[in-house]
C-alpha positions in Angstrom: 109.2 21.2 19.9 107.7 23.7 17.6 109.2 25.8 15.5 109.4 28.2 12.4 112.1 27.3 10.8 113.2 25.2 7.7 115.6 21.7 7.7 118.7 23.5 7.1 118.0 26.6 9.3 117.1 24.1 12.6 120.2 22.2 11.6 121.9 25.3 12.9 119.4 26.1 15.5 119.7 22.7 17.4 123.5 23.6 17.0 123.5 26.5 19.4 121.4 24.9 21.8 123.7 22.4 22.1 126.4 24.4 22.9 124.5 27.0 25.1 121.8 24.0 26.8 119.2 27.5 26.7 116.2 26.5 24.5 115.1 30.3 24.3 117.5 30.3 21.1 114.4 28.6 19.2 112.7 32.4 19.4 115.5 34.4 19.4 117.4 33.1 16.0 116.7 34.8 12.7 117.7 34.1 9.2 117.5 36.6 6.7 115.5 34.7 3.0 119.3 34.0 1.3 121.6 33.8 4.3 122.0 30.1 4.2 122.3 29.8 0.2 125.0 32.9 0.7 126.6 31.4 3.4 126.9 27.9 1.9 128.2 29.7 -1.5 130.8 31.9 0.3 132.5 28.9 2.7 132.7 26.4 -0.7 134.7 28.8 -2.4 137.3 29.3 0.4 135.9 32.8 1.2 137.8 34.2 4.0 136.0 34.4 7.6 136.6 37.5 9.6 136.0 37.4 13.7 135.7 39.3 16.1 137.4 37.8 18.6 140.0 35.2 19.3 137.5 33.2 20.8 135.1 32.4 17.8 138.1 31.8 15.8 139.3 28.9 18.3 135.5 27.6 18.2 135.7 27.4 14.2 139.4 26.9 13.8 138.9 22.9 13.9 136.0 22.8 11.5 137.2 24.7 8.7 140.5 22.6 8.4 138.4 19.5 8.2 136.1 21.2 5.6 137.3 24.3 3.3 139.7 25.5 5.0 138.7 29.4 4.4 141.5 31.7 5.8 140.5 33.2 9.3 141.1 36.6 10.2 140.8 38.1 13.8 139.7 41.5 14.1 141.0 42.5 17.2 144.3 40.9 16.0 144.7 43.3 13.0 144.4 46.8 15.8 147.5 46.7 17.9 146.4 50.1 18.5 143.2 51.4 18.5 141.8 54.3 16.6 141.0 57.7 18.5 137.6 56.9 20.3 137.3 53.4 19.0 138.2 50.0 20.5 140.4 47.7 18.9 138.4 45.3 17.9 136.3 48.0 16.3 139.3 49.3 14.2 140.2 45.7 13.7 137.2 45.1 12.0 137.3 48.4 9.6 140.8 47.4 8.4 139.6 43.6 7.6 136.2 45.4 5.7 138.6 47.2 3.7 140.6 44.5 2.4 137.7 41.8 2.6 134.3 43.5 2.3 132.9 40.2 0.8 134.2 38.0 3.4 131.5 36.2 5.8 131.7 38.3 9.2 131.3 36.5 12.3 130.7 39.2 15.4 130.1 37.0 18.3 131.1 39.6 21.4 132.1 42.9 20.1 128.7 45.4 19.4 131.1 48.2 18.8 132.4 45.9 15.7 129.1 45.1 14.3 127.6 48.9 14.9 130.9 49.8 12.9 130.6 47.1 10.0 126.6 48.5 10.0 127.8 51.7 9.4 130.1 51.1 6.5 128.0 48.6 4.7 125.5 51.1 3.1 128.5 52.8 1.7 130.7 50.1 0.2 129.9 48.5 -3.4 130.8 45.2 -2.0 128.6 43.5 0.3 129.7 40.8 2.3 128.6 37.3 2.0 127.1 36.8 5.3 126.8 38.6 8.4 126.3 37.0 11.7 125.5 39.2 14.8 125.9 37.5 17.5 126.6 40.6 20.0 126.3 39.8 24.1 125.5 41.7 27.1 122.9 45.4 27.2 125.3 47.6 26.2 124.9 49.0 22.6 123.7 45.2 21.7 120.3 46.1 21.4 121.4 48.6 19.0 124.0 46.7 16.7 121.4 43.8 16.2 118.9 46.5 15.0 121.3 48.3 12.7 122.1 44.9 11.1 118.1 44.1 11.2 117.9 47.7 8.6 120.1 46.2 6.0 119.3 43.9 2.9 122.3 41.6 3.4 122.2 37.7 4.2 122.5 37.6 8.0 121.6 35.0 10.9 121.0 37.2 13.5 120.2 36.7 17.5 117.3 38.9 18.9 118.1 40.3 22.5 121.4 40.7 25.0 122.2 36.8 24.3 124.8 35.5 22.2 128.3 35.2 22.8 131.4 34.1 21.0 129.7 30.1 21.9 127.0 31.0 19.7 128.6 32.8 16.9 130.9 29.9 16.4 127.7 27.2 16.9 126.1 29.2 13.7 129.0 29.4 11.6 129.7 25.4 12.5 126.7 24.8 11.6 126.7 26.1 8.3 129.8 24.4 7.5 128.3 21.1 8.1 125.6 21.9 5.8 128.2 22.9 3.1 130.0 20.3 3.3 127.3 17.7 3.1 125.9 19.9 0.0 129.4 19.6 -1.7 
């Protein structure tokens, strides 16, 4: 149907919809001007891809052997224990930004994770590659999506409570595809 979006960005687009069957992802999807170029860059040169969850790792885990094979990091894994007032996959996620702040963040169920990376990015001379917020559910999703909206970093981004760790993993997959047919 129609659309606003260029070849490579509905290559990605139709991606999610397949793995979601929910259409409304045609106006909910949004690509920052570079994320694509970024994104492409970044998973060519083996740059490493830090997850929330277990979940969006297991959706990417078979695509990135078959393609670059970028090392996957967990956030949640890295936080046995959480930080006072934090969850684990929040304090996951600082501990990865430290030691990867270029890496290509994929936050496909956590908000607290992606309000957290918000929050560090203004500070940090390193930017990461690409962001994608993929937060689910009302609480503080709203929010994380608009802190990432504020800040001039390639980001694919999905407007609204929907998302999920199905999504984040359909965008990323996507992407892959694209960088492997532009190798």
């Amino acid at each position: 149907g129609e659309h606003q979006f260029n070849q490579a960005e509905y290559g990605i687009v139709r991606r999610v919809i397949h793995s979601t069957a929910d259409f409304e992802f045609t106006q909910l999807l949004r690509f920052s001007e570079n994320a694509i170029a970024s994104g492409i860059s970044a998973l060519s040169q083996g740059t490493p891809i830090v997850t929330d969850v277990g979940m969006v790792k297991q959706g990417i885990a078979s695509m990135v052997a078959k393609t670059f094979g970028n090392p996957l990091i967990v956030a949640v894994d890295q936080a046995p224990v959480a930080l006072p007032g934090k969850t684990r996959t929040e304090t996951g996620l600082l501990r990865c930004f430290e030691q990867f702040p270029g890496a290509i963040f994929v936050i496909g169920n956590a908000p607290t994770a992606l309000l957290a990376l918000c929050e560090q990015l203004p500070h940090s001379q390193v930017k990461p590659a690409l962001v994608i917020g993929a937060t689910v559910g009302f609480v503080s999703v709203l929010e994380s999506k608009a802190a990432l909206a504020k800040i001039p970093i390639p980001q694919i981004r999905v407007e609204g409570p929907k998302g999920g760790s199905p999504v984040a993993a359909a965008i990323l997959n996507g992407l892959m595809v694209l960088a492997w047919e532009s190798e």
